[in-house]
C-alpha positions in Angstrom: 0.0 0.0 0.0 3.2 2.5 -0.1 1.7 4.3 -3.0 -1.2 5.5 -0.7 -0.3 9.5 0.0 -3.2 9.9 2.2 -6.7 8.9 3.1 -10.1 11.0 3.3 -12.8 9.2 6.2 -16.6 10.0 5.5 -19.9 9.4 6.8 -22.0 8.4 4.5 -25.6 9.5 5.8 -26.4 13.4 5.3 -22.6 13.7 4.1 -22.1 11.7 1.2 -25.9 10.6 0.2 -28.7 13.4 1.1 -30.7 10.9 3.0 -30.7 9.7 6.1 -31.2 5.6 5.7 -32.8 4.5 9.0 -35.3 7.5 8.4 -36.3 5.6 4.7 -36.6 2.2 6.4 -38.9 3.7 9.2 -41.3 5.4 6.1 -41.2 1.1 4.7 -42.9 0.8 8.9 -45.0 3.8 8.6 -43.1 5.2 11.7 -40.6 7.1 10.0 -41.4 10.3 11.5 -40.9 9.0 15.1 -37.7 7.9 13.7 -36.6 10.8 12.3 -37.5 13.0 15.1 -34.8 10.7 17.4 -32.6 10.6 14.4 -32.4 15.0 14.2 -31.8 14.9 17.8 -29.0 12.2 17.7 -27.3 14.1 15.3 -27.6 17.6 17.2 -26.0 15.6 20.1 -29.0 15.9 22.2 -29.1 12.1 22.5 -26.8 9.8 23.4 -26.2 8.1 19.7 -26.2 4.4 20.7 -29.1 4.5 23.0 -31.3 6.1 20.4 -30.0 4.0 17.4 -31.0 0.7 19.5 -34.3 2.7 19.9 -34.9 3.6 16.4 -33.5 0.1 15.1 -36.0 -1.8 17.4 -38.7 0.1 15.2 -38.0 -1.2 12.1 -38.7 -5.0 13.5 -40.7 -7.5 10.9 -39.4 -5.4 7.9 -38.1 -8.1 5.5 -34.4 -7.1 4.1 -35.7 -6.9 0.6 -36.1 -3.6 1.7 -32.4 -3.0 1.1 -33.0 -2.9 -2.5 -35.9 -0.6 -2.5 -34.1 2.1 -0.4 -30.6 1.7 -2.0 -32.8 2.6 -5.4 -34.0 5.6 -3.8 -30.9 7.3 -2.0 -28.8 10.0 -3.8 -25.6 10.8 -3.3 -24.7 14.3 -2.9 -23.5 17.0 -5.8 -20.1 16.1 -7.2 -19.7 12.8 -4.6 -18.5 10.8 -7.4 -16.0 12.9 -9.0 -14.5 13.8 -5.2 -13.6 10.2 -4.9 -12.4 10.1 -8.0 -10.1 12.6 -7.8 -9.4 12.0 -4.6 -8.4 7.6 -5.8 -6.3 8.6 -8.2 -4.0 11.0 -6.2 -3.1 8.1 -4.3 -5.8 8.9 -1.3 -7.4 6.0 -0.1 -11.3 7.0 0.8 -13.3 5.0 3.5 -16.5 4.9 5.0 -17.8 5.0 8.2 -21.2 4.6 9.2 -23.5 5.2 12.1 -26.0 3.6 9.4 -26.1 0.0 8.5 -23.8 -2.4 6.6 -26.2 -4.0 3.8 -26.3 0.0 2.3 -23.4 1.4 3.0 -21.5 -1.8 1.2 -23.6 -1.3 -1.6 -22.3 2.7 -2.0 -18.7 1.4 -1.4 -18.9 -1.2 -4.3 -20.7 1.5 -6.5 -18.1 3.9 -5.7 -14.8 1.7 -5.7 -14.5 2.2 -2.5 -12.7 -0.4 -0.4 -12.5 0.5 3.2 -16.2 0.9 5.4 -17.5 0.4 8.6 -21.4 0.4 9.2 -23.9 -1.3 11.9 -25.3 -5.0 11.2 -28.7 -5.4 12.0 -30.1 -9.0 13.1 -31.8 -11.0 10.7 -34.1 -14.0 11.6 -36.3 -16.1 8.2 -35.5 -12.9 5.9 -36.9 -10.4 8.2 -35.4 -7.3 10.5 -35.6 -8.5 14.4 -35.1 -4.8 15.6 -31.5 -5.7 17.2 -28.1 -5.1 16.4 -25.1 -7.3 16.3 -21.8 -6.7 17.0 -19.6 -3.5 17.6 -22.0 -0.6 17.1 -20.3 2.6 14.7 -20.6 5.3 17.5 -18.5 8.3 18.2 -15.6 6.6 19.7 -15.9 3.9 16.6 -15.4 6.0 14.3 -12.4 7.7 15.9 -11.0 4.5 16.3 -11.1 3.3 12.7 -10.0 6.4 11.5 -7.2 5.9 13.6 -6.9 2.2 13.0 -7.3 2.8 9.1 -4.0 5.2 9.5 -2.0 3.1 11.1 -2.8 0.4 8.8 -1.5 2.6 6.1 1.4 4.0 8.0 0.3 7.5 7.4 1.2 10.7 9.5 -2.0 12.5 11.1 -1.4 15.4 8.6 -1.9 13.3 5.9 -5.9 12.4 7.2 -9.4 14.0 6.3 -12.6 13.2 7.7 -15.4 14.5 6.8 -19.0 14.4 8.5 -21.8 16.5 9.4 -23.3 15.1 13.2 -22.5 14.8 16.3 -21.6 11.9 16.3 -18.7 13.0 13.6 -17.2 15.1 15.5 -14.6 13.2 17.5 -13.2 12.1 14.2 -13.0 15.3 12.7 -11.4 16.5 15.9 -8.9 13.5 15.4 -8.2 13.8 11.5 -5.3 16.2 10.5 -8.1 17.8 8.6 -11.6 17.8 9.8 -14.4 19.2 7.8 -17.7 19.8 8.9 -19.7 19.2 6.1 -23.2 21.1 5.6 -23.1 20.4 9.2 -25.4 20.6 12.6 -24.6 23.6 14.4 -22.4 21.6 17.5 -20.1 20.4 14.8 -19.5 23.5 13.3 -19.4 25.2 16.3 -15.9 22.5 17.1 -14.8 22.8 14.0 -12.1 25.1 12.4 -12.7 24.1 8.5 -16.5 23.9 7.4 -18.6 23.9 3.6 -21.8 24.8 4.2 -22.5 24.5 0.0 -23.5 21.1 -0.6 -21.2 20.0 -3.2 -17.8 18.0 -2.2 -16.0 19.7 -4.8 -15.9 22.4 -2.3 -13.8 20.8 -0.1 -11.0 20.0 -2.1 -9.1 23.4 -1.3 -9.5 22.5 2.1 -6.8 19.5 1.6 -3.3 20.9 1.8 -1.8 18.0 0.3 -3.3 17.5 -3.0 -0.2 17.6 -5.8 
């Protein structure tokens, strides 16, 4: 991996696709706007973000995981997302994912975009249907931080030579931990912690942010 000169971290939901995915799978319940009430508060870090994703998860119980399809159909990713990456891949900076959403959509963006490296949430599945659980390590905060961190290492790159870019609360330690952190189109407590921010929604915007592109 020596010919990696750097590597760019993003969340996927609200940063790189406009939509937030649990907030589509609560519309497939009819309850997505008990969902997406928890969901705006999560990510304005009035709620603690594991508590009410194990909250909002057990909601979307008895949904079968053909859903998947449906809602990957009907997600868009933001203005320019695809050319970012891109340019990004081909001067040697490795992009990864890193989810607070959930694994069976977040690897489908990764495959569609090249994209190697991602982290997201698994949720339980019993007979072909959604039990309202999670398994495994849940993507919060200090997740996040962690495999941005991990990630790094695993590349042998200096902290200088790390983005992240996110727009939640739950972003913000990575940003914080990245050589550069952008708060993208972001919630007012990210911004707030955060020295570089686009408020334009169009990653191409943040390329002049990176110090490092030859």
């Amino acid at each position: 991996m020596s010919q990696v000169k750097g590597l760019c971290v993003m969340d996927v939901d609200g940063t790189l696709i406009l939509e937030e995915v649990i907030d589509l799978l609560g519309r497939e319940t009819g309850r997505e706007e008990e969902i997406s009430l928890i969901t705006s508060r999560a990510m304005r870090g009035e709620l603690d973000f594991e508590s009410s994703l194990r909250d909002r998860v057990s909601l979307l119980e008895g949904l079968p995981i053909s859903v998947f399809e449906k809602v990957f159909n009907s997600i868009h990713l933001t203005p320019n997302a695809q050319e970012f990456i891109s340019i990004l891949q081909k001067k040697g900076i490795l992009v990864g994912l890193v989810s607070g959403g959930f694994t069976p959509i977040v690897e489908r963006l990764a495959k569609s975009l090249s994209i190697t490296y991602f982290s997201a949430n698994q949720l339980e599945v019993k007979d072909g249907l959604l039990t309202g659980k999670l398994v495994g390590e849940i993507v919060t905060a200090q997740e996040k931080q962690a495999t941005l961190e991990k990630w790094r290492k695993d590349l042998k790159l200096p902290k200088e030579r790390t983005i992240a870019i996110g727009d939640g609360a739950n972003d913000l330690l990575m940003l914080k931990t990245a050589g550069h952190g952008i708060a993208f189109c972001a919630k007012e407590v990210v911004k707030s912690e955060t020295a570089c921010h686009v408020d334009k929604r169009d990653l191409l915007e943040v390329l002049p942010l990176i110090d490092f592109l030859e």
